[in-house]
N, CA, C and O atoms as a GROMACS GRO file, in nm:
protein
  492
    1UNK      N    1   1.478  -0.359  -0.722
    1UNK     CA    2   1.365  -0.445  -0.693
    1UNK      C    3   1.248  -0.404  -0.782
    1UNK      O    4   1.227  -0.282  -0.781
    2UNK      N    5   1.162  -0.483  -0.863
    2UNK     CA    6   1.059  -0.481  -0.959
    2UNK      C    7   0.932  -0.497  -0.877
    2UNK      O    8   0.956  -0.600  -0.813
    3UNK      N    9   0.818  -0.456  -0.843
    3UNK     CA   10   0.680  -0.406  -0.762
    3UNK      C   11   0.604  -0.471  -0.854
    3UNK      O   12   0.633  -0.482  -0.973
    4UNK      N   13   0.503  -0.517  -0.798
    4UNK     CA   14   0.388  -0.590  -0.901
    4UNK      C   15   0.256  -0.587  -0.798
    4UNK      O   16   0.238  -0.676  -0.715
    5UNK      N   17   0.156  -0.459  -0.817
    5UNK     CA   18   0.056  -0.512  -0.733
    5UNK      C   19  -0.067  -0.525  -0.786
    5UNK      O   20  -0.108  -0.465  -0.885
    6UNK      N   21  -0.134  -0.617  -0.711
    6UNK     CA   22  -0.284  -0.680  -0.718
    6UNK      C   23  -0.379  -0.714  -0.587
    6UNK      O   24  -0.351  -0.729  -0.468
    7UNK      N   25  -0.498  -0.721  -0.656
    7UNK     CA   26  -0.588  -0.752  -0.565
    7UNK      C   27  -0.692  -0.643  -0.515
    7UNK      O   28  -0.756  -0.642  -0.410
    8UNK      N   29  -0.692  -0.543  -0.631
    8UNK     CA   30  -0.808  -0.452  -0.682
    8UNK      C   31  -0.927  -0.506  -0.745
    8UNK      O   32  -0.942  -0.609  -0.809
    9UNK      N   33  -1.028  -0.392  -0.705
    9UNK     CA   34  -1.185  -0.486  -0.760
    9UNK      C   35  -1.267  -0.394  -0.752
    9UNK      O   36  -1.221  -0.280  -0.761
   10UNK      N   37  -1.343  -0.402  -0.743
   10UNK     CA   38  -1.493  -0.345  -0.729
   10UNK      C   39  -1.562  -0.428  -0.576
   10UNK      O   40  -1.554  -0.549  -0.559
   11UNK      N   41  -1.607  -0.362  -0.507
   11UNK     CA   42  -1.640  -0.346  -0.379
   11UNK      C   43  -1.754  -0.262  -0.343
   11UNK      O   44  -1.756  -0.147  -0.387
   12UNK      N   45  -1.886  -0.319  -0.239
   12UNK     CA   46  -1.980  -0.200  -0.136
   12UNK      C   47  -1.874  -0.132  -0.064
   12UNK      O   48  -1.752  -0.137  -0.046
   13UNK      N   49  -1.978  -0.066  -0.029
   13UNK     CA   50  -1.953   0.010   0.121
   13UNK      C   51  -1.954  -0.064   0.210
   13UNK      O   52  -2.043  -0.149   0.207
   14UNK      N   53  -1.846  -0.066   0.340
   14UNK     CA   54  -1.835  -0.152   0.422
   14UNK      C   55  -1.802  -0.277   0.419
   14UNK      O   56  -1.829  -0.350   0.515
   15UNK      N   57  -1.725  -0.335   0.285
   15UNK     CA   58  -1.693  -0.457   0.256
   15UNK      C   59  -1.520  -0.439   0.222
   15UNK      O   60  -1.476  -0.328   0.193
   16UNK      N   61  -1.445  -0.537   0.228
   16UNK     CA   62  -1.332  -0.563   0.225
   16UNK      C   63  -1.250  -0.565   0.143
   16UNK      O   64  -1.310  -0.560   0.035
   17UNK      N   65  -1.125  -0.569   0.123
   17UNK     CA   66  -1.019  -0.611   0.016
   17UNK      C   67  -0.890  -0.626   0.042
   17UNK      O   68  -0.848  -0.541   0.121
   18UNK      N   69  -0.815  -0.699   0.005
   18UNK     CA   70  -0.661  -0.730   0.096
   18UNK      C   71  -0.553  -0.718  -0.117
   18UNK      O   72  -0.537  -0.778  -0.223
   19UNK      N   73  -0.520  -0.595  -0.042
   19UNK     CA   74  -0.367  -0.568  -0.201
   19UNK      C   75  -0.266  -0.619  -0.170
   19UNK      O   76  -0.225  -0.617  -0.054
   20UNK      N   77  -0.203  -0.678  -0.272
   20UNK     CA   78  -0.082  -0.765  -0.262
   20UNK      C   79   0.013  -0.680  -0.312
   20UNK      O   80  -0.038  -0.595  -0.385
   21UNK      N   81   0.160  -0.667  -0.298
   21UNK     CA   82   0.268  -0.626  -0.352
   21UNK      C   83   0.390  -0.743  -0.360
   21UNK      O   84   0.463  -0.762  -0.263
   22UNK      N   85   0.400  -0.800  -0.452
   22UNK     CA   86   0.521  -0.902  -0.512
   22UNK      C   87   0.611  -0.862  -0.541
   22UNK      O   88   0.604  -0.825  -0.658
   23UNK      N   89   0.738  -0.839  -0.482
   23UNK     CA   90   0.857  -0.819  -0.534
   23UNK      C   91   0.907  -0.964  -0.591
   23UNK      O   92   0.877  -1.081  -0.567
   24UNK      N   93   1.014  -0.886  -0.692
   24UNK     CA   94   1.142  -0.983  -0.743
   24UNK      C   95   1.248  -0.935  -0.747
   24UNK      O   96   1.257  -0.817  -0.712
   25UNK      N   97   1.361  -1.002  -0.788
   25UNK     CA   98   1.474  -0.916  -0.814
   25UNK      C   99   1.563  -0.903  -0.640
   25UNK      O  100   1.676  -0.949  -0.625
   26UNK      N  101   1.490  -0.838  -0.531
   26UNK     CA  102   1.559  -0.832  -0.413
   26UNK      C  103   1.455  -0.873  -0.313
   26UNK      O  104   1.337  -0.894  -0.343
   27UNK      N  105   1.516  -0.884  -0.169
   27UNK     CA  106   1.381  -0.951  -0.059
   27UNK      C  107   1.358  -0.819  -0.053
   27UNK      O  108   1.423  -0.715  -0.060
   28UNK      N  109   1.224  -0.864  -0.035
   28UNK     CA  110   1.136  -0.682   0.007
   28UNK      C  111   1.176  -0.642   0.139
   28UNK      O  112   1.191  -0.527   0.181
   29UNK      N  113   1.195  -0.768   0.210
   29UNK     CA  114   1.182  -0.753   0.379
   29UNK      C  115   1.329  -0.627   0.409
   29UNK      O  116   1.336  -0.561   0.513
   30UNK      N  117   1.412  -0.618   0.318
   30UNK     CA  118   1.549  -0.534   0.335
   30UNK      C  119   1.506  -0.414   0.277
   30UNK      O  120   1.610  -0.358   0.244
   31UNK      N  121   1.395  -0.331   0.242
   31UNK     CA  122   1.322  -0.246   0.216
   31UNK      C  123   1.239  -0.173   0.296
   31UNK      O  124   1.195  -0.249   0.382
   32UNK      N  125   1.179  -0.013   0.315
   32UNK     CA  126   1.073   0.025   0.372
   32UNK      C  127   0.987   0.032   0.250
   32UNK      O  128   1.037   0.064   0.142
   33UNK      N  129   0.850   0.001   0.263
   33UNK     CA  130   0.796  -0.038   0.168
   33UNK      C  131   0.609   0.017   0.241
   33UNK      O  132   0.555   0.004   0.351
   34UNK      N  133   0.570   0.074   0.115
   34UNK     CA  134   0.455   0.171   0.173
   34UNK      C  135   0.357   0.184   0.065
   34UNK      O  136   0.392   0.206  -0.051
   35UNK      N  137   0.246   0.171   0.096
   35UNK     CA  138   0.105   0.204  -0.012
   35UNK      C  139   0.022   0.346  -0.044
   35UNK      O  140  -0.061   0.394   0.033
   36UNK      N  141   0.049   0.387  -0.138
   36UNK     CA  142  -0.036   0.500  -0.187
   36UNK      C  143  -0.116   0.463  -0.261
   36UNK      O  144  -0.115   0.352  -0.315
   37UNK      N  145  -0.256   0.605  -0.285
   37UNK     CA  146  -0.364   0.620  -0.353
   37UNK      C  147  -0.345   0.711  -0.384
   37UNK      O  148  -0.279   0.802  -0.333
   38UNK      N  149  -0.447   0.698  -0.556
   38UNK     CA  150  -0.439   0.834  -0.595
   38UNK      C  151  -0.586   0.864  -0.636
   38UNK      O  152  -0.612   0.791  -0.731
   39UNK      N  153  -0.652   0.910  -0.617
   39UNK     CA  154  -0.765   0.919  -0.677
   39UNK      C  155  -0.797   1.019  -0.768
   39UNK      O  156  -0.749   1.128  -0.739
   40UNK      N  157  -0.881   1.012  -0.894
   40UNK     CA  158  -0.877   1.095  -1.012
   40UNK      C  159  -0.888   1.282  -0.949
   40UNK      O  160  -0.958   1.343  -0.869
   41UNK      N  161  -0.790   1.311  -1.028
   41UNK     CA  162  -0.812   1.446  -0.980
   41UNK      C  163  -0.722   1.526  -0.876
   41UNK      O  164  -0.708   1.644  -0.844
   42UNK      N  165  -0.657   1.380  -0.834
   42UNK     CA  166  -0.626   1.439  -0.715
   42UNK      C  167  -0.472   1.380  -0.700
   42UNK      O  168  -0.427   1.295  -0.777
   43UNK      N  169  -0.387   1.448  -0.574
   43UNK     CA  170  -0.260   1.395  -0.586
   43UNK      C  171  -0.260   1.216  -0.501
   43UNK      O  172  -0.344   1.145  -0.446
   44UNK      N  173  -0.114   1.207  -0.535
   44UNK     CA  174  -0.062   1.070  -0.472
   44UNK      C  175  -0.051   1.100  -0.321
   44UNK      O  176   0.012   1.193  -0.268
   45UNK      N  177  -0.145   0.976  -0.244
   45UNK     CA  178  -0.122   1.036  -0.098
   45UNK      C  179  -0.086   0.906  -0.005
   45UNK      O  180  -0.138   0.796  -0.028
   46UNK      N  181  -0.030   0.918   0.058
   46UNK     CA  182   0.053   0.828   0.159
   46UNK      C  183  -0.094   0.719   0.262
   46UNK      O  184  -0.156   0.762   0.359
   47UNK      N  185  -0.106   0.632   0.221
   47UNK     CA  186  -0.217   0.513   0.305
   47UNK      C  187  -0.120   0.459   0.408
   47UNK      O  188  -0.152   0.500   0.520
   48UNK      N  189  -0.014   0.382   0.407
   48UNK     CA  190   0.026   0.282   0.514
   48UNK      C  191   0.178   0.280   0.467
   48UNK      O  192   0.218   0.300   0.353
   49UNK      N  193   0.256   0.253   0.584
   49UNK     CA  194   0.414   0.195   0.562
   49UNK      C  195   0.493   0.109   0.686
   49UNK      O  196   0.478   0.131   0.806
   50UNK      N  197   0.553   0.038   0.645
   50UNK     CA  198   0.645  -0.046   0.710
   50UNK      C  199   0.762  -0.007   0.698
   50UNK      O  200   0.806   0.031   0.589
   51UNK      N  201   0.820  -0.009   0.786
   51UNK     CA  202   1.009   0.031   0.793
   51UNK      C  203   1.088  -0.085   0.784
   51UNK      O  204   1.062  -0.194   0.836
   52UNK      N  205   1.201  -0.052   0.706
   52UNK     CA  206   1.308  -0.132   0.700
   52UNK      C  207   1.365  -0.195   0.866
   52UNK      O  208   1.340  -0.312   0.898
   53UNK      N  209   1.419  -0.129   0.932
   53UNK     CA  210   1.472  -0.125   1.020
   53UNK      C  211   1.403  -0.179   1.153
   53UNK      O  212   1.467  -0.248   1.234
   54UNK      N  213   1.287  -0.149   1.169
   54UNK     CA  214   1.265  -0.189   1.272
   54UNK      C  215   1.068  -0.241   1.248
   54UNK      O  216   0.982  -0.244   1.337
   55UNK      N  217   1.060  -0.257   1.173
   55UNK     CA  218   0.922  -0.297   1.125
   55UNK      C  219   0.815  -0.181   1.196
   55UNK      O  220   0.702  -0.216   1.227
   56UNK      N  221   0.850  -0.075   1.212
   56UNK     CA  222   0.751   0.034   1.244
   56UNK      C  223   0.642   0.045   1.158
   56UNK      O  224   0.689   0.006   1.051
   57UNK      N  225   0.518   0.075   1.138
   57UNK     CA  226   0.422   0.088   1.101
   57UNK      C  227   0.331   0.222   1.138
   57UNK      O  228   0.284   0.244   1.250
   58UNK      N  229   0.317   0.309   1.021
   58UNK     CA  230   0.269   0.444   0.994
   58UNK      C  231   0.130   0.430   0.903
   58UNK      O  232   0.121   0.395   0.785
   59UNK      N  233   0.050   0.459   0.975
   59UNK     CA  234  -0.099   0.509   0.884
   59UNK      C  235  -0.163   0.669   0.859
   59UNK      O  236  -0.138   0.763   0.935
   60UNK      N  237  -0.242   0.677   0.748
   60UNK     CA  238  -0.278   0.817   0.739
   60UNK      C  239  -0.364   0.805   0.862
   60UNK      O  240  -0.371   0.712   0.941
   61UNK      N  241  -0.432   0.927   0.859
   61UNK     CA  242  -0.531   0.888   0.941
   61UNK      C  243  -0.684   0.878   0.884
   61UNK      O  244  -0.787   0.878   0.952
   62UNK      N  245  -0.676   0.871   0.772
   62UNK     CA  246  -0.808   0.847   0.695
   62UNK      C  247  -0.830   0.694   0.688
   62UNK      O  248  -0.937   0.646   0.649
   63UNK      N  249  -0.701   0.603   0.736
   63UNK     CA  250  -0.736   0.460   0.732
   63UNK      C  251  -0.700   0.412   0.854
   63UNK      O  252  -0.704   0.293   0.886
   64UNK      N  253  -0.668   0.498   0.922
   64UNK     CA  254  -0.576   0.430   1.080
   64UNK      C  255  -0.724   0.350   1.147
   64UNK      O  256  -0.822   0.417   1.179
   65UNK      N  257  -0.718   0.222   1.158
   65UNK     CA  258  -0.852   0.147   1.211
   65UNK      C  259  -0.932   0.051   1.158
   65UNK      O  260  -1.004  -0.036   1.206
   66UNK      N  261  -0.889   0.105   0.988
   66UNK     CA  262  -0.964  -0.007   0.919
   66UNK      C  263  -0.856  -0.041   0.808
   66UNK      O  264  -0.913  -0.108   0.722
   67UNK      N  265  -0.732  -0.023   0.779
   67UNK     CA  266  -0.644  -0.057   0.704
   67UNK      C  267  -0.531  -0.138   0.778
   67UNK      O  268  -0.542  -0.098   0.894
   68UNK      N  269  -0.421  -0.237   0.774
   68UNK     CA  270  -0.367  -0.308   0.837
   68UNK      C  271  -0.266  -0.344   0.737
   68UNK      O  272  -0.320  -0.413   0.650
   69UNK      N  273  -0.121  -0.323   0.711
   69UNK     CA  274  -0.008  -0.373   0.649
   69UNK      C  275   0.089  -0.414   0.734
   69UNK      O  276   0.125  -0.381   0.847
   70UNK      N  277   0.137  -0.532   0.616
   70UNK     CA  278   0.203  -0.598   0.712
   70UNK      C  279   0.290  -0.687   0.597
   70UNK      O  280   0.253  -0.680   0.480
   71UNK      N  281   0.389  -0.758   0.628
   71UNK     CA  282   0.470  -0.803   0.555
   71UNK      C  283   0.478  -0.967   0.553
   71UNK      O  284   0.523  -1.038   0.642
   72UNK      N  285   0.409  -1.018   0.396
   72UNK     CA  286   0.429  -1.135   0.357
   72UNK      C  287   0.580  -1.207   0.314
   72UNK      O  288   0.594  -1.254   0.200
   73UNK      N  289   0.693  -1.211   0.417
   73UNK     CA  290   0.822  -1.304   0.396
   73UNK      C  291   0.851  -1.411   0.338
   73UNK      O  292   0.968  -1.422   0.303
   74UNK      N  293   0.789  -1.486   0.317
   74UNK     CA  294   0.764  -1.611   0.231
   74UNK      C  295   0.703  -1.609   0.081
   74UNK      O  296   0.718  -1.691  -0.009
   75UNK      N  297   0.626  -1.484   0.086
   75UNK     CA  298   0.588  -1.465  -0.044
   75UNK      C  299   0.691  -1.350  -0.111
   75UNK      O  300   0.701  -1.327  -0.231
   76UNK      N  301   0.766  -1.284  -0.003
   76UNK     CA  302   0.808  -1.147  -0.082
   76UNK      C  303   0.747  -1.057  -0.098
   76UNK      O  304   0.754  -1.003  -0.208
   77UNK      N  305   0.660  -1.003   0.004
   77UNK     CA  306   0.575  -0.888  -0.046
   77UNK      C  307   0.528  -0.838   0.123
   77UNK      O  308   0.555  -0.878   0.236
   78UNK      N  309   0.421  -0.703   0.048
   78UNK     CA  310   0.361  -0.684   0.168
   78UNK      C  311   0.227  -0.672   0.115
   78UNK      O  312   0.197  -0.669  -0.004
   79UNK      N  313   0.141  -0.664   0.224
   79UNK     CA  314   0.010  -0.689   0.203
   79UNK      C  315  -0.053  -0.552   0.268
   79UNK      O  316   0.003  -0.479   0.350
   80UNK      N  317  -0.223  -0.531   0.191
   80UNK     CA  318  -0.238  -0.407   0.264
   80UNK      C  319  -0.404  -0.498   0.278
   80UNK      O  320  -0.458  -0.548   0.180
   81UNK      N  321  -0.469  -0.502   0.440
   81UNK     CA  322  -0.616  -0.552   0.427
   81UNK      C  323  -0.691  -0.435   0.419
   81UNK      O  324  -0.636  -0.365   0.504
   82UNK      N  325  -0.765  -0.382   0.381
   82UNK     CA  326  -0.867  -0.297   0.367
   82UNK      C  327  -0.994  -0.320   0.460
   82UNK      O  328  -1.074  -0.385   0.394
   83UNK      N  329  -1.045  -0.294   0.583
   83UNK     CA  330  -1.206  -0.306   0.625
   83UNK      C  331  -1.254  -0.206   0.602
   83UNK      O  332  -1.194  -0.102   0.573
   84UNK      N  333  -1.428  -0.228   0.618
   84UNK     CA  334  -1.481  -0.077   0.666
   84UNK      C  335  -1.435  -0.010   0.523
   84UNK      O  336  -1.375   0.092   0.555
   85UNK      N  337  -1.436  -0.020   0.401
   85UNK     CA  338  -1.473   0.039   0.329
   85UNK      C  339  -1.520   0.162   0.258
   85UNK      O  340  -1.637   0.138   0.231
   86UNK      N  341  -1.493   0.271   0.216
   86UNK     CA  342  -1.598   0.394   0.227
   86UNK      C  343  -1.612   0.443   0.086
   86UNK      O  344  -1.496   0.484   0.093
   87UNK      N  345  -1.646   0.476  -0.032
   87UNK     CA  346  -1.644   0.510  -0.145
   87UNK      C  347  -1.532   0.687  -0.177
   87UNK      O  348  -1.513   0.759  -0.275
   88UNK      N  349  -1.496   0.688  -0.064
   88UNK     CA  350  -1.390   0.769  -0.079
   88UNK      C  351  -1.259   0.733  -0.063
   88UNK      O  352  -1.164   0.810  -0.054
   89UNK      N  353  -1.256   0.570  -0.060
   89UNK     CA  354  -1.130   0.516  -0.039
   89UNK      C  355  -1.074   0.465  -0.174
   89UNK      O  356  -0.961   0.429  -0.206
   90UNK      N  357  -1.245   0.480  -0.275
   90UNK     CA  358  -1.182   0.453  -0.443
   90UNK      C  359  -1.059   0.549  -0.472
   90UNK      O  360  -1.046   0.669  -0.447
   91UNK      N  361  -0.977   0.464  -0.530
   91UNK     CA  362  -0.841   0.512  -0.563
   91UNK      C  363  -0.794   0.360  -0.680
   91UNK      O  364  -0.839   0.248  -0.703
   92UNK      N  365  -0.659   0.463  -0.733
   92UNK     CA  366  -0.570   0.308  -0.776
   92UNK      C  367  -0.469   0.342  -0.650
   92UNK      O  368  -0.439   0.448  -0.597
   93UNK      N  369  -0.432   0.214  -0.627
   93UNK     CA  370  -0.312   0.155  -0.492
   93UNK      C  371  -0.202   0.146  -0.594
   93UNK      O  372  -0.209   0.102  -0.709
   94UNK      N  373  -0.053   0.221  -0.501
   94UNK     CA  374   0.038   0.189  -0.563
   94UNK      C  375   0.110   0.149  -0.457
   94UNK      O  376   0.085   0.206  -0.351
   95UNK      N  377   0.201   0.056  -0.457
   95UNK     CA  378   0.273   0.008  -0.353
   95UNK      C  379   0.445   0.083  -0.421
   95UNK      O  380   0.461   0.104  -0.542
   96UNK      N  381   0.554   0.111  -0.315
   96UNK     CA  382   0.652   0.142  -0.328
   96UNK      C  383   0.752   0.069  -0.238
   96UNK      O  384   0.700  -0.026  -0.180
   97UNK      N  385   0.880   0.087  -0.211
   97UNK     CA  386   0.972   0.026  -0.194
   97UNK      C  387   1.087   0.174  -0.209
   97UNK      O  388   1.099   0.256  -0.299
   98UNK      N  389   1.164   0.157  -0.066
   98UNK     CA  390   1.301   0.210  -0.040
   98UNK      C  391   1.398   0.176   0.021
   98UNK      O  392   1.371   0.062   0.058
   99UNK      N  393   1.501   0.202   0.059
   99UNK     CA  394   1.633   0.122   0.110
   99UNK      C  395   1.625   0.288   0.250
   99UNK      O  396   1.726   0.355   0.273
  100UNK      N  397   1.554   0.303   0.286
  100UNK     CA  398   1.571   0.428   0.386
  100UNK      C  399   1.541   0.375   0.510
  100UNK      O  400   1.470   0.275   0.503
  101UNK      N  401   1.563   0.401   0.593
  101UNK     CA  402   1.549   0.308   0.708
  101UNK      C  403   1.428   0.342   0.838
  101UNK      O  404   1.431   0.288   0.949
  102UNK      N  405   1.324   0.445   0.795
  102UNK     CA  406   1.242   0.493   0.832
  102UNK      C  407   1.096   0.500   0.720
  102UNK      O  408   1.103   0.492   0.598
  103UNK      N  409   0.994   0.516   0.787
  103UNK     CA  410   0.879   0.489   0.673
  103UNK      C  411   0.881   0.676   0.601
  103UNK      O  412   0.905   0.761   0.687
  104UNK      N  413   0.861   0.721   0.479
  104UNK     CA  414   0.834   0.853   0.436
  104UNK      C  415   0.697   0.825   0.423
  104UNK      O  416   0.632   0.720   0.428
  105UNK      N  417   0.658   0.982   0.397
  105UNK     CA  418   0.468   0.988   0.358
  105UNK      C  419   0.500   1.074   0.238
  105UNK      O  420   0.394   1.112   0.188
  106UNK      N  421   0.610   1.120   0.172
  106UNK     CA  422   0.579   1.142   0.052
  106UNK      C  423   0.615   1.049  -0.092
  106UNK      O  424   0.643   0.930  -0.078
  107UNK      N  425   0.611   1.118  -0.237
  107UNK     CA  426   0.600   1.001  -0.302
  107UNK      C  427   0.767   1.006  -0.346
  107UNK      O  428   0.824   0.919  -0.413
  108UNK      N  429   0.824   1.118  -0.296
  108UNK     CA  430   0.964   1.145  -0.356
  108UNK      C  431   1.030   1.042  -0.272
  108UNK      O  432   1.124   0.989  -0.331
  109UNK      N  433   1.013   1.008  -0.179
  109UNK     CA  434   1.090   0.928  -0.094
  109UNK      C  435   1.116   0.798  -0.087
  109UNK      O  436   1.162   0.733   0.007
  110UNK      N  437   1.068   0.749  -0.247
  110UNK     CA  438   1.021   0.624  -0.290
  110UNK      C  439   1.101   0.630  -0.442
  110UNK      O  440   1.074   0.706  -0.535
  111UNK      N  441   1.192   0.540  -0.439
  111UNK     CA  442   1.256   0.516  -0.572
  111UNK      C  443   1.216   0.396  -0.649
  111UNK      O  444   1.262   0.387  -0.763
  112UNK      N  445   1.134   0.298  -0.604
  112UNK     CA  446   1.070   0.158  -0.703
  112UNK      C  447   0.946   0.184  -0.684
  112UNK      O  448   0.911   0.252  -0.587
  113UNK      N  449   0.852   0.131  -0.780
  113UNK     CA  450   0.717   0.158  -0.727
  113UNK      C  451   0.645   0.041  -0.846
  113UNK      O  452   0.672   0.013  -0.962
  114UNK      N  453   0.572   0.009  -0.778
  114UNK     CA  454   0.444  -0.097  -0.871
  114UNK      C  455   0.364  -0.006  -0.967
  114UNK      O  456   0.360   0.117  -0.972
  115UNK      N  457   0.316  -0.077  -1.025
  115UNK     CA  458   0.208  -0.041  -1.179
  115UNK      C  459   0.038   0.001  -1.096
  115UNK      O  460  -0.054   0.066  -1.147
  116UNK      N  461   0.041  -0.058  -0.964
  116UNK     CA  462  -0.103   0.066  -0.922
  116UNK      C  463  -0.196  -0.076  -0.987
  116UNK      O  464  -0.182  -0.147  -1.086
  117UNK      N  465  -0.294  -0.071  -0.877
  117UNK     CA  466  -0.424  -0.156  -0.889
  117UNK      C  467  -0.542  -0.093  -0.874
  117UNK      O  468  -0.531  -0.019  -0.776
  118UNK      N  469  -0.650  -0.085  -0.922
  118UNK     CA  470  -0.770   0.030  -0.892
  118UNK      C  471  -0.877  -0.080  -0.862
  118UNK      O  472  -0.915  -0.185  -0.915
  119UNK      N  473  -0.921   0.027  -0.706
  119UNK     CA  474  -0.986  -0.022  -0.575
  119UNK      C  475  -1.116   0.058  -0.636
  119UNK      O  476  -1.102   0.165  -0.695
  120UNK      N  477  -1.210   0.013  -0.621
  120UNK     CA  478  -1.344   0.091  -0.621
  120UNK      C  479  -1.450   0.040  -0.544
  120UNK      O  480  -1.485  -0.078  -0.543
  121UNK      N  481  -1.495   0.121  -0.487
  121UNK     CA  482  -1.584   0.119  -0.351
  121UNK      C  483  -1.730   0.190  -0.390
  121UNK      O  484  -1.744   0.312  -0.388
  122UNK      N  485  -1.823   0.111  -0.422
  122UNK     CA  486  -1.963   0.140  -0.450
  122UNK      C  487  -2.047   0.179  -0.286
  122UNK      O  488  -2.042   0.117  -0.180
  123UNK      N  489  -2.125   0.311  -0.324
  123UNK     CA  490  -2.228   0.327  -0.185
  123UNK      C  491  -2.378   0.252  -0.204
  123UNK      O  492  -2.461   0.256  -0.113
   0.00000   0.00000   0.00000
């Protein structure tokens, strides 16, 4: 399956953004499929995931409240909304994709992965 995400920008504090992840090639929905950030300097860290199997849903806890993923079926993808905003949430987003039947929080646990969209959050 080929990852394609968008819907990075420039953003305040306290304002919004919703990332897209487009698959092709296979339905995403037969995938666990999960969003990381990386921000300069720093490692790749686990934001949100959906499970194959049973549509479970896992957040860090740096977004648990104001982040929300969820899976676009009709488009092939999943979506990540962003609220609540914070200038420490600037990162590039990478969305991933696995055939494992549980969500992982690391990045090894992820064999497809998108090209990364960069989120930036002004104070």
């Amino acid at each position: 399956v080929q990852l394609q995400a968008s819907g990075g920008g420039l953003v305040q504090s306290g304002g919004s953004l919703k990332l897209s992840c487009t698959a092709s090639g296979r339905a995403l929905s037969r995938y666990t499929a999960a969003w990381f950030r990386q921000a300069p300097g720093k490692e790749r860290e686990f934001v949100a995931g959906i499970s194959w199997l049973r549509d479970s849903i896992e957040y860090s806890d740096s977004v648990k409240g104001r982040f929300t993923i969820s899976r676009d079926s009709a488009k092939n993808a999943i979506t990540l909304q962003m609220n609540s905003l914070k200038p420490e949430d600037t990162a590039v987003y990478y969305c991933a994709a696995d055939q494992r039947f549980e969500v992982g929080r690391t990045r090894q646990k992820y064999d497809h992965w998108g090209q990364g969209t960069l989120v930036t959050v002004s104070s």
